[in-house]
C-alpha positions in Angstrom: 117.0 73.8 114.1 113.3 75.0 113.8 110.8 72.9 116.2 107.4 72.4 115.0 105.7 70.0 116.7 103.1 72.4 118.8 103.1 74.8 116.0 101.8 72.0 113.7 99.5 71.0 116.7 98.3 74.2 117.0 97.6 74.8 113.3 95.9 71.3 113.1 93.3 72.7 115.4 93.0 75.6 113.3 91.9 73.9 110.2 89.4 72.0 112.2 87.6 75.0 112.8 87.9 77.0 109.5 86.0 74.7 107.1 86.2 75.3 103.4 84.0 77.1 100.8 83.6 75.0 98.4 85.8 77.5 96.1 84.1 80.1 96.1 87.4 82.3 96.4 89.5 83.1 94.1 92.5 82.7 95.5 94.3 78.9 96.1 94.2 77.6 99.5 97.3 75.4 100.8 97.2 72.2 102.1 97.7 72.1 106.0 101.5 70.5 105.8 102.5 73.4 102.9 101.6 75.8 105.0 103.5 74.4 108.0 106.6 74.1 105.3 106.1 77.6 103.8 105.5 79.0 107.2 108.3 77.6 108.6 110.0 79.4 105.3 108.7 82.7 106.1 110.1 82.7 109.8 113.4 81.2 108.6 113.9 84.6 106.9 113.4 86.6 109.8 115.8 84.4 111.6 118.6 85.2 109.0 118.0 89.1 109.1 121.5 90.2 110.7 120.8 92.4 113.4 121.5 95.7 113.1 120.3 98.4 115.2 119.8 100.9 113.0 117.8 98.6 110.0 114.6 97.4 111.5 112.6 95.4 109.0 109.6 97.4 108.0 108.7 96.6 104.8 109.7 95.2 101.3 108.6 96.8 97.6 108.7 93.5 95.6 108.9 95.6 92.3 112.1 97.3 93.0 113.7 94.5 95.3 114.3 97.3 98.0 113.8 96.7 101.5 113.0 99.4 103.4 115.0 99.3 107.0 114.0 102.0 110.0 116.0 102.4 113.1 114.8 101.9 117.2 112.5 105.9 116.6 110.2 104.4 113.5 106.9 103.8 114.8 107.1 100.4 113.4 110.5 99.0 115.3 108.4 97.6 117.9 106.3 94.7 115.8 109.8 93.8 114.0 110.9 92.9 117.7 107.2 91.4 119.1 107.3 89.4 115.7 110.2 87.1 117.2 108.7 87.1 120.6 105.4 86.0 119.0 107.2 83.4 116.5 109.2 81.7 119.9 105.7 81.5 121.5 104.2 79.9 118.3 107.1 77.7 118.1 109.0 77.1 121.5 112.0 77.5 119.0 114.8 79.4 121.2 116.1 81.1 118.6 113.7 83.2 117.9 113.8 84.1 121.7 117.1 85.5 121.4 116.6 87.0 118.5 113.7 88.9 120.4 116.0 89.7 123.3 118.5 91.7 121.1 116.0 93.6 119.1 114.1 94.7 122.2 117.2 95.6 123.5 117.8 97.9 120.1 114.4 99.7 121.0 114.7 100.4 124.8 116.9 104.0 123.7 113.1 104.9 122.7 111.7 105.4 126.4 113.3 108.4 126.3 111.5 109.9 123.1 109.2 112.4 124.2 108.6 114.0 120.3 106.1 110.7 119.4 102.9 108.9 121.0 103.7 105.8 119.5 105.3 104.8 122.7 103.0 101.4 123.1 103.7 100.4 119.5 107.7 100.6 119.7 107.7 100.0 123.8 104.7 97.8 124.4 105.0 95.4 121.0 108.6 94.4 122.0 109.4 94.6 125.8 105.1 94.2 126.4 105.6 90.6 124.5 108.8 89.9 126.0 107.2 89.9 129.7 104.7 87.2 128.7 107.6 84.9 128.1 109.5 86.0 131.3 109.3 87.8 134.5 111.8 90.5 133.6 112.2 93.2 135.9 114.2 95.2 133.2 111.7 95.2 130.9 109.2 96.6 133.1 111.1 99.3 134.4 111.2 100.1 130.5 107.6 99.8 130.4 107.4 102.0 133.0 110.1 104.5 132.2 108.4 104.9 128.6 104.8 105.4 130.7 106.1 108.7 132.3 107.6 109.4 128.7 104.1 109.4 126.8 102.2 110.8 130.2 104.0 114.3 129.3 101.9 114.4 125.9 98.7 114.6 127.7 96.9 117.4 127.7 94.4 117.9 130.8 92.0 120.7 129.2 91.7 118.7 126.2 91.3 115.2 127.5 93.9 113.3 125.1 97.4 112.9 124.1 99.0 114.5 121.5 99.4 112.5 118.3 101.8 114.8 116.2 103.9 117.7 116.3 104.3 118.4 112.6 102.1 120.9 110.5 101.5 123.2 113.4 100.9 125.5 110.4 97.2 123.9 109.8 96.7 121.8 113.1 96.7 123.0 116.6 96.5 119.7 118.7 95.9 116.7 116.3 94.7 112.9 118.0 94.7 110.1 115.2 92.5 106.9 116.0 95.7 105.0 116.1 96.5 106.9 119.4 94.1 104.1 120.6 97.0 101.7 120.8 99.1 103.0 122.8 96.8 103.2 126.0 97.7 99.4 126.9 101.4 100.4 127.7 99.2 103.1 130.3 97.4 100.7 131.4 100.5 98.4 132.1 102.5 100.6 134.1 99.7 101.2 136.7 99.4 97.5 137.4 103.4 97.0 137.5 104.1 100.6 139.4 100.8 100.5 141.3 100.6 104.2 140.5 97.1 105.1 139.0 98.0 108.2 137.2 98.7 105.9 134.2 95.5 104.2 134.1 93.8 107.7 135.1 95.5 109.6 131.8 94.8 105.8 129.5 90.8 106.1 130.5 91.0 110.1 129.7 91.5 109.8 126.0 89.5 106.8 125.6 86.6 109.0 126.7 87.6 112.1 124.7 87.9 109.5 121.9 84.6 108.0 122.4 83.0 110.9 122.9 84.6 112.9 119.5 86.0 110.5 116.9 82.7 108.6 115.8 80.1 108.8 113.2 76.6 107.5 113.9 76.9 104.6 111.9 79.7 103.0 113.9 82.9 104.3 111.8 85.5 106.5 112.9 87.1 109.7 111.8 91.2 109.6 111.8 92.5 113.3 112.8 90.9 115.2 115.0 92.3 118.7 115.6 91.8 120.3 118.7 91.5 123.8 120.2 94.4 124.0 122.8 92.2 126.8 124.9 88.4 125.8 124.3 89.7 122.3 124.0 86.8 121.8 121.7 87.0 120.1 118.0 88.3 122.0 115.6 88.5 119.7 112.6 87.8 116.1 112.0 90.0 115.1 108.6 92.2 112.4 107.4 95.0 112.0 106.6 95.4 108.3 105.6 91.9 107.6 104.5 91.0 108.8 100.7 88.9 111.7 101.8 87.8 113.1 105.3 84.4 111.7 105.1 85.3 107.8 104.2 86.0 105.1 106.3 90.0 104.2 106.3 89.9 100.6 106.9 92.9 100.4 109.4 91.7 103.3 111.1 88.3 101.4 112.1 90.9 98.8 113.2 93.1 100.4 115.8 89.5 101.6 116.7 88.4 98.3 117.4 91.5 96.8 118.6 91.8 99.3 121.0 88.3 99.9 122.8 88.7 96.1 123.1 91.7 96.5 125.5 90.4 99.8 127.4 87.5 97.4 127.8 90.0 94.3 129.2 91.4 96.7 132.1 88.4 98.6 132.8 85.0 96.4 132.3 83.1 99.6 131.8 80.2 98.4 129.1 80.4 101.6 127.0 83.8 101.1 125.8 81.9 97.3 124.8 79.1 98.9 123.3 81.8 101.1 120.9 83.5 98.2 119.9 80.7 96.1 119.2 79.2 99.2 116.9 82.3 99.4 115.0 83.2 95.6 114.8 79.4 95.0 113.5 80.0 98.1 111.0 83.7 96.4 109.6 82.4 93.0 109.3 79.3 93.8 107.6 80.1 96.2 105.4 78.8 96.4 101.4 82.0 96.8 100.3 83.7 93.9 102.7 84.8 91.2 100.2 84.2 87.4 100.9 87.2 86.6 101.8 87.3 89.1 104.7 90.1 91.2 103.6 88.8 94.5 103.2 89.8 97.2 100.7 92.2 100.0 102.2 89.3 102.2 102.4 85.5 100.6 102.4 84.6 104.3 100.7 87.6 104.1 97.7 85.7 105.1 94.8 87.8 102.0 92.5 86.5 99.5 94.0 87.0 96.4 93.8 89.9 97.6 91.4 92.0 99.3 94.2 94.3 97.2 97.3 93.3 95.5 99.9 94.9 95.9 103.6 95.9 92.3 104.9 96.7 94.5 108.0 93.8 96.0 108.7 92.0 92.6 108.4 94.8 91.6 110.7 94.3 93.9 113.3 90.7 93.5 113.4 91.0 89.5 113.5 93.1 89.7 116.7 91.0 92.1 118.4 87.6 90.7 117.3 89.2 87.1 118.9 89.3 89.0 122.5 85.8 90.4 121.8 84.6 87.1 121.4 85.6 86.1 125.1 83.6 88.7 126.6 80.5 88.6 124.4 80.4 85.4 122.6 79.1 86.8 119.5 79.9 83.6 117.3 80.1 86.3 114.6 83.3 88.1 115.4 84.9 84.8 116.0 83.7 83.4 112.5 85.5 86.6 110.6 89.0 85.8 112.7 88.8 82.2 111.6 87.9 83.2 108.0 90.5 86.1 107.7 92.9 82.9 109.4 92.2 81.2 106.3 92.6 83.3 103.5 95.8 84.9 104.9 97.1 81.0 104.4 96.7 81.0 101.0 98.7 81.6 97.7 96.8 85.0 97.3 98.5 86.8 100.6 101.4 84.3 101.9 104.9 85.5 100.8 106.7 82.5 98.2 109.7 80.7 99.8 111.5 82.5 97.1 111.6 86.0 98.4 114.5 86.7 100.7 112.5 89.4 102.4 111.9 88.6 106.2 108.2 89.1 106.4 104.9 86.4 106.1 102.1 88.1 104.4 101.7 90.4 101.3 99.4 92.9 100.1 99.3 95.6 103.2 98.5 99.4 102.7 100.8 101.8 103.8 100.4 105.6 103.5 98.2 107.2 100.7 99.1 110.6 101.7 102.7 110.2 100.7 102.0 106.8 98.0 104.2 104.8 100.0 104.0 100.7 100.7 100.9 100.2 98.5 100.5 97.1 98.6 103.1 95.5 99.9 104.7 93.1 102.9 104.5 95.6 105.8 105.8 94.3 109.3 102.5 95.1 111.4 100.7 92.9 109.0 102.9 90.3 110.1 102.7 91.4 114.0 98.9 90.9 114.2 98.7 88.0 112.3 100.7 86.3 114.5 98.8 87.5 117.6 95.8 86.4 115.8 97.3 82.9 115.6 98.7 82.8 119.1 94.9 84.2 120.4 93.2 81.2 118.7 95.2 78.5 120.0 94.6 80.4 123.7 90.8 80.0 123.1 91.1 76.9 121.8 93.3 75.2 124.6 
């Protein structure tokens, strides 16, 4: 049933370019045709998760055995649905493609939900990746629906959109870094509706962003809390890092990964400069370890005895592939092909053995609430796979 003749093409060309370090590592590489096999394990298991719209994959805690399932209003329902677009386009296999059709159809409810700004991670990850496969006009009346749905958490004296509505107690209008993301779904709907308001609002908070959320050495705050009269800074805190003042390492990542795109639709060089900054600061950090990987938090005061986040070395990898394009820094495209290559190896790949339907292990969660510590989490997954469809794009 499962077709891999251009996926094995494509990761043929892959290990051309990601030469070996004489084993330095610690952890075991694969050969080029077990990965194909264990691959072609890992998306097997996706493939035999029943659909169920109310049990989105999100992650899996290999000590208990429990699999922790969200419905369509999770903030993570979106990459469960882009990871079977992205698999189809991997593979040309067309089951995945219809497996990407019925989740994506389990999320489009969310276009209404006007109580989250994670509209371009639920919207954007599964009916965004479903219009790169087809023309559908559906899916971008979804797109554009869910557009006028996020538009309503802007705030015009304040420049951004609202990230949160809980602990109104401490926080008066909090914008996470994350927020970052979901200006490509913006950006989106003004090409598909013509309508600039979209793009208008998108370039808004990247400037408020740009302008408020970063240290001098290139890193990035995660909350910021905002006056809703003065609509000056209030705060700057965390609440996923391990302590206001350190550097959470997904954080710089949606950073990164999303300057890069405000940069794609708007060629203005300061958004480039940013991303640069920050990508140089990730990459080059003291505490980044060989294999690329980084620790959740490059300021975790255990290190090296505390988790890495394959998803934060995910997200970055993508982005940092895009970056490439536009400034040919042969050093961002070097760490995508290295994180490439130890994310196929014993140390993060997922056994055949586990029924769970995700790739990669040993992603970092939530340290506020000690939740998925290390552990398969599904936006590993989602921007690993973009990072693999993103190098056989350059590459072709």
């Amino acid at each position: 049933m499962f077709r891999v003749s251009c996926f094995i093409m494509g990761f043929t060309l892959l290990f051309i370019a990601c030469k070996p370090n004489n084993g330095k590592e610690k952890n075991v590489s694969l050969s080029e045709e077990q990965i194909n096999n264990l691959l072609q394990i890992r998306y097997n298991k996706l493939l035999d998760y029943e659909l169920d719209s109310m049990a989105f994959a999100r992650s899996y805690n290999p000590k208990t055995g429990i699999l922790n399932k969200v419905p369509s209003s999770n903030w993570t329902s979106g990459f469960f649905a882009g990871n079977f677009w992205q698999i189809y386009m991997l593979t040309g296999n067309e089951a995945f493609k219809e497996r990407a059709k019925a989740w994506t159809a389990f999320v489009e409810q969310e276009k209404y939900n006007d109580k989250t700004h994670d509209m371009g991670f639920k919207v954007f990850c599964s009916f965004g990746n479903g219009l790169k496969v087809e023309d559908n006009t559906e899916y971008k009346d979804v797109i554009l629906h869910s557009a006028k749905t996020l538009s309503t958490r802007f705030n015009e004296n304040i420049g951004s959109i609202r990230s949160w509505d809980w602990n109104e107690d401490v926080w008066q209008f909090p914008v996470i870094i994350d927020n970052m993301m979901n200006l490509e779904l913006l950006f989106e709907a003004t090409k598909i509706s013509g309508d600039s308001t979209f793009h208008n609002i998108a370039v808004k908070h990247a400037n408020t962003t740009l302008k408020n959320h970063f240290r001098t050495d290139g890193s990035t705050w995660h909350v910021l809390d905002y006056d809703t009269i003065s609509g000056q800074v209030r705060a700057r805190v965390t609440h996923q890092g391990i302590g206001d003042e350190s550097a959470w390492a997904r954080g710089q990542g949606w950073a990164i990964n999303g300057f890069t795109t405000v940069y794609r639709y708007t060629k203005d060089e300061k958004y480039l400069d940013r991303t640069v900054a920050t990508a140089n600061y990730f990459i080059n950090h003291k505490n980044m370890p060989e294999d690329g990987i980084p620790f959740w938090d490059f300021d975790h005061p255990d290190i090296p005895n505390t988790s890495r986040d394959v998803s934060a070395a995910a997200i970055v990898a993508s982005a940092l592939i895009e970056l490439y394009t536009y400034t040919k820094n042969e050093s961002f495209l070097n760490y995508s092909k290295k994180v490439v290559k130890s994310l196929k190896s014993k140390e993060y790949i997922l056994s055949e053995d586990i029924e769970a339907p995700f790739i990669l292990d040993h992603s970092f969660g939530d340290w506020s609430q000690k939740l998925e510590m290390d552990e398969p989490i599904v936006y590993g997954d989602y921007y690993f796979l973009q990072t693999l469809l993103r190098l056989r794009d350059l590459k072709e």
